[in-house]
N, C-alpha and C positions, 0 to 999 in steps of 0.2 A: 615700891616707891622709887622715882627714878629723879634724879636731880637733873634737869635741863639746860640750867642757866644759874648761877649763885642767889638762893633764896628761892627758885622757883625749881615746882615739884611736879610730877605727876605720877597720881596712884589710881588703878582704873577703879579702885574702890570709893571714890573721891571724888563727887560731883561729874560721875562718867569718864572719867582719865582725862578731865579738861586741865589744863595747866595751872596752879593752885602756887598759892604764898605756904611756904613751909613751914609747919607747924598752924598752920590755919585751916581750914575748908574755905577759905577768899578766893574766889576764880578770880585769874589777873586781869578777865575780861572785862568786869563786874567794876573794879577798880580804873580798869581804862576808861568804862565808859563815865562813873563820875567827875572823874576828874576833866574829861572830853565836856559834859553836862555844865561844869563852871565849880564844882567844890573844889576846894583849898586845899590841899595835902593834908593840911592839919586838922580840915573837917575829915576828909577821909577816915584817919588815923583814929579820931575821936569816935568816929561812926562805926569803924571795922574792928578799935583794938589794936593796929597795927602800929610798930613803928617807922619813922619817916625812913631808914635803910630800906624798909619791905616796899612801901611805897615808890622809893628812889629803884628799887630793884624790880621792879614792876615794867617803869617808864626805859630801865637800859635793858629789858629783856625785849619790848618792844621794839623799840627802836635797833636792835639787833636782827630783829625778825622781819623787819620791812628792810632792812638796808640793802640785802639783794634783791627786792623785787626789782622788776624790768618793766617798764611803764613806755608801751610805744602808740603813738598818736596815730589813729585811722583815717586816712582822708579818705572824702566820698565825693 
């Protein structure tokens, strides 16, 4: 198991080494995308198990992970 990002894990034994909530089998994808869908943190939370750090730890692992993308606009 490999620590990523504080709270996020990855163990390739574990949902195929997708990047997971630590101490959960919750791919942070899974979580992104509810929350993307319109749940509540705290439906989340209620629905996963998880607490609102793991949640909150979730949304600053993303946002860490797109902050260098490079996004350049194609004219045709």
């Amino acid at each position: 198991m490999v620590e990523i990002a504080p709270r996020i894990v990855v163990d390739e034994t574990i949902k195929f080494g997708k990047p997971i909530i630590q101490g959960t089998r919750v791919p942070v994808d899974l979580v992104l995308g509810k929350l993307a869908g319109g749940m509540t943190i705290d439906e989340v939370m209620d629905e996963y198990d998880l607490t609102r750090e793991d949640v909150l730890a979730v949304l600053s692992y993303a946002a860490r992970s797109i902050a260098d993308d490079e996004v350049r606009a194609v004219r045709r």
